[in-house]
N, C-alpha and C positions, 0 to 999 in steps of 0.2 A: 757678436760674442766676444767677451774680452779671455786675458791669456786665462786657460784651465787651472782650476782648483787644486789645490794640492787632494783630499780628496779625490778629485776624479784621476791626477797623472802623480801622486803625491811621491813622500820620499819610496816608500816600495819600487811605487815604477821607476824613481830616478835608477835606482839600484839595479831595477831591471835590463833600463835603458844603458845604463855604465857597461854595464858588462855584454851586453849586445853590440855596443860598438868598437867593446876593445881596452874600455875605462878603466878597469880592473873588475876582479870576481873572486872568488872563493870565499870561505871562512875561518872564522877560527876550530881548531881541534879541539876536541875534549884533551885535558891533562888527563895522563897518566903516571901511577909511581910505578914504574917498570925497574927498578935499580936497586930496589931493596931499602928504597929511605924510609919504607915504614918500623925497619928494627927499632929496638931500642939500644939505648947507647952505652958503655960502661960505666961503672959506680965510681965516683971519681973521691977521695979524702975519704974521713969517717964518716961522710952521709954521702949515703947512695944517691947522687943528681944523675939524673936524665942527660944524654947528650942533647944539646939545643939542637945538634942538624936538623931532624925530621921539619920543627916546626919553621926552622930556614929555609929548608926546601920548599914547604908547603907556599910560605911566601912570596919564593921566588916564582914558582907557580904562576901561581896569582899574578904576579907583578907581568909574568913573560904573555900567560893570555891576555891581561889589560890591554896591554902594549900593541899585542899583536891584534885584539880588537879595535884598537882606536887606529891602527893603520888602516885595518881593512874600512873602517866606518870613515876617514879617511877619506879616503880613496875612491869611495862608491860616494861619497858626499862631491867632492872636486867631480864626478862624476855627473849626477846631479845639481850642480853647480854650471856646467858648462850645458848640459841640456837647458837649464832656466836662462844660459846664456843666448843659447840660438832660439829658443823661443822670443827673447828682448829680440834681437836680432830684423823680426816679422813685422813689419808696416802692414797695417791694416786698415780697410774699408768696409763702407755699407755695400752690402748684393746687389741692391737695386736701388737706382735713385730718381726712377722715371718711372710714368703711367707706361704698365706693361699688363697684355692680358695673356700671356701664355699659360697654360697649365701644365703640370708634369704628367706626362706618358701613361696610362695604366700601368700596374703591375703584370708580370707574366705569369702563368700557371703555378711556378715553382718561387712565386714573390718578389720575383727580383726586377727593377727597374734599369734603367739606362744611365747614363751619368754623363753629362757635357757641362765643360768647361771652357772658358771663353778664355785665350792667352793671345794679351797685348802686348807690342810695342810702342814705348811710348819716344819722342825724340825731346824730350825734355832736356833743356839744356840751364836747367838749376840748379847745376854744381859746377866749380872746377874743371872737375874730370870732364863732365859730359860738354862743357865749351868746349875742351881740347880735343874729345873726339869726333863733335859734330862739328864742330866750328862755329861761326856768325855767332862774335858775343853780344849784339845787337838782338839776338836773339832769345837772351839768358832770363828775361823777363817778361817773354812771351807765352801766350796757352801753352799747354802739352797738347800736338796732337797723336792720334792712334792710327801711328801707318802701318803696322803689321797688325792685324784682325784674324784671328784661324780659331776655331772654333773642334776642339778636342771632343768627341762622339764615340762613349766607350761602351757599347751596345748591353742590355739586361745580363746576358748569360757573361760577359767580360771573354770572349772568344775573339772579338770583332775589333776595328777600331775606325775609327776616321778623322782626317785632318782638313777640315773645311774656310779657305780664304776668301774673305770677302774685299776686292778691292780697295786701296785708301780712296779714288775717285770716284765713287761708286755712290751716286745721289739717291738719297732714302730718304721717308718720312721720318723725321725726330720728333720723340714726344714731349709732354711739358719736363722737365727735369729741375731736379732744388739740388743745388752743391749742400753735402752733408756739414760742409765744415764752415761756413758762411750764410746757410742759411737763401742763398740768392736763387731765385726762380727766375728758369729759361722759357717762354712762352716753348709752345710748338711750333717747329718750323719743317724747311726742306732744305737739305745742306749732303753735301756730302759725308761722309760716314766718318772721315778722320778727326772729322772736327766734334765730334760727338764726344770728348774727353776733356775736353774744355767747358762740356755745359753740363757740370755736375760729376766728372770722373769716370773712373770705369763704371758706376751703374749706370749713368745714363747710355754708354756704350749696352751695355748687356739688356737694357730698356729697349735699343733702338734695334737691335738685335732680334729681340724675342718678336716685337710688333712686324718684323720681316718676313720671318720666319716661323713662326708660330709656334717654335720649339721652344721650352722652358730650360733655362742654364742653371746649372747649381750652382757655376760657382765662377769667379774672372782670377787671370791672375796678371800683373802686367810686369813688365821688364823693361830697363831703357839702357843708353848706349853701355853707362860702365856695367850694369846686371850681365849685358850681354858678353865681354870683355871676362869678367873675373868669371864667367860661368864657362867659357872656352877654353881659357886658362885651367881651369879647375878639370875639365873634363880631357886635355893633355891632345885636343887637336881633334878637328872632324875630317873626313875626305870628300873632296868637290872636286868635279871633273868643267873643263873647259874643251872644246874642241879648236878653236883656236887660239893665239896670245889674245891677252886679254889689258886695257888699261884705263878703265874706267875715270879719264879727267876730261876738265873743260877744252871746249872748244869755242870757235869762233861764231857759230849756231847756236852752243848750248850751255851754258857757264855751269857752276858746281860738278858735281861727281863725287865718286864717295875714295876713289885714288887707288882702289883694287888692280893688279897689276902680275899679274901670271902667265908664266907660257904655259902653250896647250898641252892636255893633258890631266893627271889628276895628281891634286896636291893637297896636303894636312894641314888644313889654316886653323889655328888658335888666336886667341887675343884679340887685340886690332885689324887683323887679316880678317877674322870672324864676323866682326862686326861688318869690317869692307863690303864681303860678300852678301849680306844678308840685307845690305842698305844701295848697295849695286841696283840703280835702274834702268838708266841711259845705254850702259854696253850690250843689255839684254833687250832694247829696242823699245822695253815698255813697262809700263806698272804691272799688265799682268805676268808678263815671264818674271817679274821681280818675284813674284808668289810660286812660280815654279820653281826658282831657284832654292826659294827659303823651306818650299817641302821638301828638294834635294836635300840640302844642309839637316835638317831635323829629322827624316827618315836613315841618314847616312848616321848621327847622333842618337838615334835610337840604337841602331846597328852596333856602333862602339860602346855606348854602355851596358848592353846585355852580353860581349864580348868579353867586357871587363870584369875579372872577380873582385869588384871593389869591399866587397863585406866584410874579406877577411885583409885586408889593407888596412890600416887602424890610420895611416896618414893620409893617404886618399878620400880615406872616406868622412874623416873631418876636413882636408879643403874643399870635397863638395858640399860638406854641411854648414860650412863658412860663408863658399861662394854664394847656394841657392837663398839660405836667411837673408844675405845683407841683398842680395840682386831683385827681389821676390818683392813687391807689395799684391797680397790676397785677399780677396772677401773673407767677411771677419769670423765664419763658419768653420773655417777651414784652417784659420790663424796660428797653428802649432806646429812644431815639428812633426810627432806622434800623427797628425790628421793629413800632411802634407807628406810625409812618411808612407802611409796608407795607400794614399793616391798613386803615389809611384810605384807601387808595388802591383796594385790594379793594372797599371799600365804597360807592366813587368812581365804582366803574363802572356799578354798578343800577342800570336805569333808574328814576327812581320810581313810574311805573307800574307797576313789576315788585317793588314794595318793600307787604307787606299787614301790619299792625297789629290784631295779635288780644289780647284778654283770655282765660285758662286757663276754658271750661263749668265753671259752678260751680252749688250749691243749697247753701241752707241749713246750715248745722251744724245733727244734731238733735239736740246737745249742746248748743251755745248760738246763740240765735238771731243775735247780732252776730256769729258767726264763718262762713264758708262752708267745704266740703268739696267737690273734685274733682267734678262731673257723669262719675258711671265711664264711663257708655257713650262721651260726647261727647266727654270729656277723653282720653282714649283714643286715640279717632281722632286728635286734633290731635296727642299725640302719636306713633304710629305715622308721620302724615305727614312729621313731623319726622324721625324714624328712617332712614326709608327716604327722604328726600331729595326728599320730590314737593311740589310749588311749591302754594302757599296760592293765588295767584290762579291765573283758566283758562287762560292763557297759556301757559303752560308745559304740561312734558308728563312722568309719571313720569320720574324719573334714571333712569339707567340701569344707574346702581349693583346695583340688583335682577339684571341678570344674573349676577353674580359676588356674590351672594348664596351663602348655608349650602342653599336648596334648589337649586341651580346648580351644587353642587361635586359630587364626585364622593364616594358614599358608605363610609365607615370601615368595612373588616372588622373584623365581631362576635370577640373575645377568644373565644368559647366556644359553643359549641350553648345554643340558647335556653332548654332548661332547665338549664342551670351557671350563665344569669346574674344577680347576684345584683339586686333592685332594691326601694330601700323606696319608698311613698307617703306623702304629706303632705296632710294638708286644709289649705289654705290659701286658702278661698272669704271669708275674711272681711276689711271693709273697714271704712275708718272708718264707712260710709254702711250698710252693707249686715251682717247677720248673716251666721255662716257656717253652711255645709249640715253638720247633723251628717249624719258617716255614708261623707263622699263617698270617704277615702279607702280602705276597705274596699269601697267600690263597683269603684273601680280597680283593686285590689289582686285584686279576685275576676277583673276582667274577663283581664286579663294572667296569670293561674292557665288562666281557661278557654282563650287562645290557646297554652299548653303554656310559660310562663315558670313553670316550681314551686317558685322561688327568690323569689319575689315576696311581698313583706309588706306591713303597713302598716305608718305610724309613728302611735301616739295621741298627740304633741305638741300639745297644742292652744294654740288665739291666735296662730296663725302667719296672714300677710296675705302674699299678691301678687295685683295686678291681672290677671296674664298667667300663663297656666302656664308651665312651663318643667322642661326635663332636666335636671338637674346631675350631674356628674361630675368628678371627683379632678384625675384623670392622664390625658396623651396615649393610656396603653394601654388607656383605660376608654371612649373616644369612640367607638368604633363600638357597644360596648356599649349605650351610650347613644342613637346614631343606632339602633341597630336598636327600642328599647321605645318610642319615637320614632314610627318607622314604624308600630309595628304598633297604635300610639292614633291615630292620624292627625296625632301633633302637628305642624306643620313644623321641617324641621331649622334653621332660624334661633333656634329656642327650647331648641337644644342647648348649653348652653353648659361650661363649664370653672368649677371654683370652688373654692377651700380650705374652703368652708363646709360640704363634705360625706366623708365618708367611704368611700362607694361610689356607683354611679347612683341616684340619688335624683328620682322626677316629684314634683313640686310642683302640686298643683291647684289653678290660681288660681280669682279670681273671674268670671274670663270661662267658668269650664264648669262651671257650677251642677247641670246634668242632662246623664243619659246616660253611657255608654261609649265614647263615640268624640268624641271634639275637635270641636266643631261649626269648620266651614269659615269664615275670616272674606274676606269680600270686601276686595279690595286697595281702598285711598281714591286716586281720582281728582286730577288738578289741580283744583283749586278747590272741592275738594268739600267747603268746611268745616262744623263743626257751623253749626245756626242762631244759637245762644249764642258763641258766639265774638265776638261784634262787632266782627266786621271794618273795616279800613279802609286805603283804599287811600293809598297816599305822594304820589300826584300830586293828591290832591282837596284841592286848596284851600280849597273851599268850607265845609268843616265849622264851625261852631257851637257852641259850647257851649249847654244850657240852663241857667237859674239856676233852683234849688231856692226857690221863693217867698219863705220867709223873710229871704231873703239877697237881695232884688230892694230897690232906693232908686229 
């Protein structure tokens, strides 16, 4: 989407927008002759003339509303002017720029849908600034990668919220991806997650994301050192707490650091301190506390900006409207102020008690020991709960979304008597983490033979992965086809899905059904019910702490 229409946000809204933020407002008055310059005037010589006042006043008039029309128009114009300003402002991208097959959420009873947002960091060091605050100019012409990943889950009813980190080491399948701006194709690979901003940008991030996940993103937004810098700045200091001195530099073990340097306790870092903290790994022992910290910092920054009246700050509230346009590159959907505006507001309303800070259940890579790999079972859950819309903390209560769910609808007649329907299997039980089951899809393929399907095969593809089983099917005329082979494994129809990736109904046998014939039953995830690994944290707890990694203690 490119910048909006005058049209859609035109001079009216500028106008509107002016004086919302403080631009200027009012109008002009109706003239009145309140003074009596309507007399007439005395007979002046032997012919009776008219005094000229009346018809000078009338022009003065005139001349004072012109005047004070072109100020106001003015006024609401430089108004409208500085809005078209921070609109320029907005770097923009494609959503998606990878093979992704997520779908969005149902709707809920009362229409309303879920809304996630994917926000990166990126350490791009292709400017100036961002050498001087990352350092390594050896580095100034190297990818971008995407070391902060948290994924923003603002639940249908907007009561709820979640802030979700996925590891920068954190090895995932990548899909094919084409940089929008070049034109170059990434085959598929396996890589770790940070590097996914280098093959095609933030869509292929939001690509690799969704094939993890199975949750649909609407929208990325990324940030890199200086965004992070002037948005600290602009926002006048966050509070982070440390339980002991803290000094995050090189050692004789471990070179770099990001040169963070505080005694214990809790302190207001803006600027270059902000950044420190948020790029601090080494003191915190590890990449994954590096994510703990960064939901400290941005739940303690939610904190301070609903504290703050910045609305009616007219200076405030133009250096945040400075800082976030120039720091911000957004999917191009969302590419305005007015749309980015919205967004915040959405976010404005959580309470923070209703706002939970999780890290993605992870173990080990038993590839490489500094890399981690998804916790299948645990990772799982958090995502399903994300799917399906049901709130992180206990408060809340499944969405309701789930009524108007695939198993809720009303079931597709079968194209054809169960034995014409044609249907292959797939093993696809294998994970990054996990072997796959030889054998499984012949297991299938016999089971659906025994309930009278005698069109049923297997496929011997092998090294095929998914976490989840699933149905796939072509065409609209192939979906009952599908719901029915569906039914008769017990799979549920929410795992029926539509795809160009196949040719006829095709079951896919994830990793979630290692054993048996029939789809083991999963239990629905509750509110609150997160893995134990997840390390939760709630938005309103002030009280959190960082601990320092010993080395790093002065």
């Amino acid at each position: 989407m490119t910048q909006s229409s005058v049209h859609e946000e035109g001079t009216q809204g500028g106008v509107r927008n002016s004086r919302d933020l403080g631009w200027g407002d009012g109008g002009p008055e109706a003239a009145q002759d309140g003074d009596g310059s309507g007399r007439r005037g005395t007979p002046v010589g032997g012919r009776g003339h008219r005094r000229r006042g009346p018809r000078r006043g009338r022009r003065v008039l005139r001349w004072s509303a012109t005047t004070l029309s072109v100020l106001i128009l003015g006024t609401a114009g430089a108004g409208y002017l500085y809005y078209q300003h921070l609109n320029g402002n907005i770097q923009k991208g494609e959503r998606s720029s990878g093979d992704a097959k997520a779908q969005k959420t149902k709707a809920n009873a009362a229409g309303q849908t879920p809304l996630n947002i994917l926000l990166l960091g990126s350490d791009s060091r292709a400017s100036d600034e961002n050498v001087k605050l990352g350092g390594a100019k050896y580095d100034r012409n190297s990818p971008p990668l995407a070391d902060v990943q948290m994924l923003i889950h603002l639940s249908a009813d907007r009561k709820s919220a979640a802030m979700v980190s996925i590891p920068r080491d954190t090895r995932v399948d990548i899909p094919k991806c084409t940089d929008p701006k070049t034109g170059k194709v990434y085959p598929a690979t396996t890589d770790i997650i940070n590097t996914t901003l280098a093959r095609g940008g933030a869509g292929c991030t939001l690509a690799t994301w969704e094939n993890l996940t199975g949750v649909y993103i609407d929208h990325w937004m990324t940030i890199d050192f200086s965004g992070v810098v002037r948005m600290a700045d602009a926002i006048g200091g966050v509070d982070v707490c440390v339980r002991q001195n803290v000094w995050d530099h090189p050692t004789a073990a471990v070179p770099g650091g990001s040169g963070l340097k505080l005694t214990a306790g809790t302190h207001t870092v803006e600027g270059k301190q902000a950044l420190q903290w948020l790029r601090t790994r080494h003191a915190w022992g590890s990449d994954l506390m590096r994510a703990r910290a960064q939901h400290m910092y941005l739940n303690s920054m939610i904190r301070t900006l609903k504290k703050q009246n910045v609305f009616t700050d007219t200076g405030r509230l133009t250096d945040l409207a400075e800082a976030a346009t120039k720091s911000l590159k957004v999917s191009e959907e969302i590419g305005t102020v007015k749309k980015l505006y919205d967004l915040g507001m959405q976010l404005k309303s959580v309470p923070t008690d209703r706002i939970t800070s999780v890290t993605m259940p992870n173990v080990t890579d038993p590839r490489n020991v500094d890399h981690v790999v998804p916790d299948p079972a645990n990772a799982d859950k958090l995502w399903e709960m994300l799917r399906d819309d049901v709130s992180l903390d206990n408060k809340g209560k499944a969405s309701a979304a789930k009524k108007t769910t695939a198993e809720k609808e009303a079931t597709k007649a079968p194209s054809a008597a169960d034995d014409q329907i044609g249907v292959v299997v797939q093993n696809a039980t294998g994970t990054s983490t996990l072997a796959p089951v030889s054998g499984r899809a012949g297991v299938v393929a016999e089971e659906l033979l025994q309930k009278g399907f005698s069109k049923a095969s297997k496929d011997a593809t092998a090294g095929l992965s998914e976490d989840r089983t699933v149905v796939r099917y072509p065409s609209a005329e192939l979906e009952g086809d599908a719901q029915r082979i569906a039914k008769s494994l017990g799979i549920p129809l929410s795992s029926v899905k539509r795809s160009t990736d196949v040719s006829g109904v095709t079951v896919v046998v994830g990793a979630d059904w290692r054993t048996g014939t029939t789809y083991p039953k999963q239990s629905k995830p509750k509110a609150g019910d997160l893995p134990g690994n997840a390390d939760a944290i709630n938005g309103s707890d002030s009280g959190q702490c960082m601990d320092v990694y010993k080395p790093y203690r002065w």
